[in-house]
N, C-alpha and C positions, 0 to 999 in steps of 0.2 A: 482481406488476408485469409490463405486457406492453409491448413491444419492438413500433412499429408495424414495425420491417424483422423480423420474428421471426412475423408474419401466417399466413405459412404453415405454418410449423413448430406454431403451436398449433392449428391446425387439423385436421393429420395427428394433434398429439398427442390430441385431442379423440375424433378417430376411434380409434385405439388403446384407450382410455378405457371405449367404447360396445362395442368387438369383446371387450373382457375382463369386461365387466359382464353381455353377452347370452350370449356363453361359461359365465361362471359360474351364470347363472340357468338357463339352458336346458339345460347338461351335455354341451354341446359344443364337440368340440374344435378351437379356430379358432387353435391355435398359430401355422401355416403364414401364414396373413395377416396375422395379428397382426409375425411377423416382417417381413412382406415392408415394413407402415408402418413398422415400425422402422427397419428401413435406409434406407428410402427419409427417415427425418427424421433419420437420421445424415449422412445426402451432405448434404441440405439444410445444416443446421446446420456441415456443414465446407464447404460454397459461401459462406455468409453471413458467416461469423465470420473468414475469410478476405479477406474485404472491407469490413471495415468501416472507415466514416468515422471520422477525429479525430472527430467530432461524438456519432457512435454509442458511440464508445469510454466517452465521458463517461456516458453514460447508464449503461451495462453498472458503470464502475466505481463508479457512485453506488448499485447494484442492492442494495434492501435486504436482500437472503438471501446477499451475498457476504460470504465469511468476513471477522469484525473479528481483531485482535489477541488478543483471549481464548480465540476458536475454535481460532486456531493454536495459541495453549497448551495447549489440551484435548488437540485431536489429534497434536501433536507432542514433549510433555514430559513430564517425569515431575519430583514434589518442588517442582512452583511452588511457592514463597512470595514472597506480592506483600508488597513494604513499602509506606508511607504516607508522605505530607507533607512538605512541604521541611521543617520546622525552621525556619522563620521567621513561619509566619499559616496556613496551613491545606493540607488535604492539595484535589488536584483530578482526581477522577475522570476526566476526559478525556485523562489519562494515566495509563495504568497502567505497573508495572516489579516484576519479582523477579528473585530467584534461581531457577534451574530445573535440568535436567537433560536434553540432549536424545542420545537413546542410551550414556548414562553418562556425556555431556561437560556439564563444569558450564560455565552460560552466563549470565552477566545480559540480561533481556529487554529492553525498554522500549519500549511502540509506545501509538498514539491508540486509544482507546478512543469506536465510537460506539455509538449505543443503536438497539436493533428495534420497541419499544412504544414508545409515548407516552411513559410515566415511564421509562423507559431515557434518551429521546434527554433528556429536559428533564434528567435526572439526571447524565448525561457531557456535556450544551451540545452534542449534536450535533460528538462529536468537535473541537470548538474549544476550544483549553486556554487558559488562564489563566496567570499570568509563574509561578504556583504549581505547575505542571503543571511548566514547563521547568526549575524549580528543583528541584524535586524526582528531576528526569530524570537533572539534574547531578549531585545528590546521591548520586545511586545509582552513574553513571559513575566517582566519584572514588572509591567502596568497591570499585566489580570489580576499578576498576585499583591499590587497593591490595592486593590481595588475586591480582593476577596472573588473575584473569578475565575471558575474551574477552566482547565487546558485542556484542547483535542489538540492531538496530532494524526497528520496522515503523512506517510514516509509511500513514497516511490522514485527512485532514484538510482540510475546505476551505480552512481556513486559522488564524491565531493567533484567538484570541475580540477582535474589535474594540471593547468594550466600556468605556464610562468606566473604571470599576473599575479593568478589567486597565489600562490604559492610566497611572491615579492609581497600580497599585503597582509598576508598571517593565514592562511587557510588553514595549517594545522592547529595552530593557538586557538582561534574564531571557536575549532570544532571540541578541541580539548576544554573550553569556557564553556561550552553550554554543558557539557557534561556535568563538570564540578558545579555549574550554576542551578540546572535541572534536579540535582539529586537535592539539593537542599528546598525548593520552592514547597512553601507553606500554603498551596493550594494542591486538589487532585489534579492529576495529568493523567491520559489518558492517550497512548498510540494505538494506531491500526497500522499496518501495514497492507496496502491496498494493493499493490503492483509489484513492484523489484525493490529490495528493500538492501542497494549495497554498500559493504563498508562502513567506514567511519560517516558517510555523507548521511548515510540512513540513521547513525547511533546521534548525531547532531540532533535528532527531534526525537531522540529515541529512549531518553532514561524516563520513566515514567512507572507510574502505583501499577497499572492492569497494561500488559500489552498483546494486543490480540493482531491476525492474519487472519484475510481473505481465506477462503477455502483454497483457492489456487493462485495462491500469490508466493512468493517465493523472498527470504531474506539470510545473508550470507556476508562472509568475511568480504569475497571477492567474487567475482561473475567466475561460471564454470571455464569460460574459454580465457580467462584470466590465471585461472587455477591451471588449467592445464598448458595453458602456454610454460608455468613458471614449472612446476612441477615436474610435467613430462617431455618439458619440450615441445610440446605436438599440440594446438591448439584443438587440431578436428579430434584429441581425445574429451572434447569438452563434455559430451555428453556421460561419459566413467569418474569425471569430473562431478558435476552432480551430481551423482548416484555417492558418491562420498564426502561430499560436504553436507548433504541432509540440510536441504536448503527448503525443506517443504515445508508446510504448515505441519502436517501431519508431522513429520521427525524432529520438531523444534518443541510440539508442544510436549511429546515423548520424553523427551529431553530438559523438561521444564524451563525452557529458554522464554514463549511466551506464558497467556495465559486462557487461551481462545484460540477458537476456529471460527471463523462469523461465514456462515452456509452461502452460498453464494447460484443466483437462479441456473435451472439449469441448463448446461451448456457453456456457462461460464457469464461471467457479472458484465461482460460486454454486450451477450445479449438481452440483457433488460435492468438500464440503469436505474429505475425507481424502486423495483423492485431489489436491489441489494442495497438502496440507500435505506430504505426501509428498515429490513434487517439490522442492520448495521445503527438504524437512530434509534431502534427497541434496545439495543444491546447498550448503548452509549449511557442512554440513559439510567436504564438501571443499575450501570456500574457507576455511575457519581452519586447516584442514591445513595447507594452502599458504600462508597471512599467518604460521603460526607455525614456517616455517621461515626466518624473516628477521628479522634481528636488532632491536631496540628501535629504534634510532639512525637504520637503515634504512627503516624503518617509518614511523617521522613524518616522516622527511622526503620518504621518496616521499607519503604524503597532502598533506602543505604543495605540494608540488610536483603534483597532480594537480588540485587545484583552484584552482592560481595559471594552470593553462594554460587554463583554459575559458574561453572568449568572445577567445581568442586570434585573430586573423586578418590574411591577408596582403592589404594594400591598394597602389594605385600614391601614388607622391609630386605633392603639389601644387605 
């Protein structure tokens, strides 16, 4: 997938490409210039990625080679065991969730799962879950927390699966339940939003103590060409669209909506997945450090109280 603001950069990459292929056939040594494109599409790539649009962000977080939710389990846990199913009609792969280990700390997981092939995305719905996905999310929530197990969440989803189906077996209910159910759990929770973090589909794994965003990841009411379809009509204003929902990391934390920005390599966390799982398990970690030095009582009511303040604001009287 190529990035029309990223033009340049494949280009220098291309040439790097041609200087190690004529190197290697010909058996000379073109180290020196091979480095010099190198740097020269590292400044690049830290001029661009430093500027980019709400608009660009969306792309970059929708990039299909950026880490999902099982990538991070590879690279950052040990002893997954994913369970299955709500217990009431079927289990739904566009959410996944276990038991894991992350540096000898047991952790319950639970993040969107999307797909890379064809039969991936058809098989997870393109990371949009089903009221079975969120019941099943539940399901697991109320074992960590009987069992004294602190919660990650990873949200990337364009949003709830909008489907009759879901819709006939409670997908509003399912997502309105985890909410009321999540603010009350007497363990730490802890969200990332890793990709597209949209709607109500996203806030189903979303009430939580610390919630933090990818450096270019993006989370919002509704996708911008959703906004601008409804708003102005005009889908292709999608992109003026973002620029006014402040779907960034950046204008959310502005905005005290999360509580992070978790750095991401550069160029973007698609190109080097270990290195932002990294990241991302330094950060994890020392925010349950710190949530599990505060008492149970404490605990829910600073979350009840941290999401009763959003969209707070000081207006004049009429």
């Amino acid at each position: 997938m190529e990035f029309e603001f990223e033009k340049e950069i494949i280009e220098i990459e291309k040439k790097i490409e041609e200087l190690q292929k004529f190197s290697e056939e010909k058996g000379i040594d073109l180290s020196g210039e091979i480095e010099k494109f190198k740097t020269a599409r590292n400044e690049k790539l830290k001029t661009i990625y430093k500027n980019l649009s709400s608009w660009d962000k969306v792309f970059v977080a929708r990039h299909p080679e950026r880490p999902y939710t099982l990538d991070y389990i590879e690279n950052m846990t040990t002893d997954f065991l994913e369970l299955h199913g709500d217990r009431l009609f079927k289990d739904d792969p566009a959410i996944v969730g276990g038991f894991c280990k992350i540096d000898g700390k047991k952790v319950l997981i639970v993040g969107h799962q999307k797909g890379r092939t064809t039969d991936e995305k058809i098989y997870r719905n393109f990371g949009m879950a089903n009221p079975e996905g969120y019941r099943k999310a539940l399901r697991l929530f109320k074992m960590a927390e009987r069992f004294s197990i602190p919660i990650l969440t990873f949200i990337d989803t364009p949003g709830a699966y909008p489907g009759l189906e879901a819709e006939e077996h409670g997908q509003g209910e399912a997502i309105a339940r985890n909410l009321m159910e999540m603010s009350g759990l007497k363990v730490p929770v802890i969200s990332v939003v890793i990709g597209e973090g949209g709607s109500g589909g996203a806030l189903g794994l979303g009430v939580s103590d610390k919630i933090f965003m990818l450096e270019n990841s993006v989370y919002s009411v509704i996708s911008p060409e959703g906004c601008a379809a409804i708003l102005y009509k005009d889908a292709s204003r999608a992109e003026e669209a973002a620029e006014s929902l402040k779907i960034s990391a950046q204008s959310l934390f502005k905005l005290g909506v999360i509580d992070g920005i978790i750095e991401e390599p550069l160029g973007g966390a698609h190109r080097d997945h270990k290195c932002i799982a990294l990241n991302l398990k330094n950060i994890i970690l020392s925010s349950f450090s710190e949530l599990e030095k505060i008492s149970v009582e404490e605990l829910v009511e600073n979350r009840y109280n941290k999401f009763r303040k959003m969209g707070s604001f000081i207006g004049t009287e009429i």
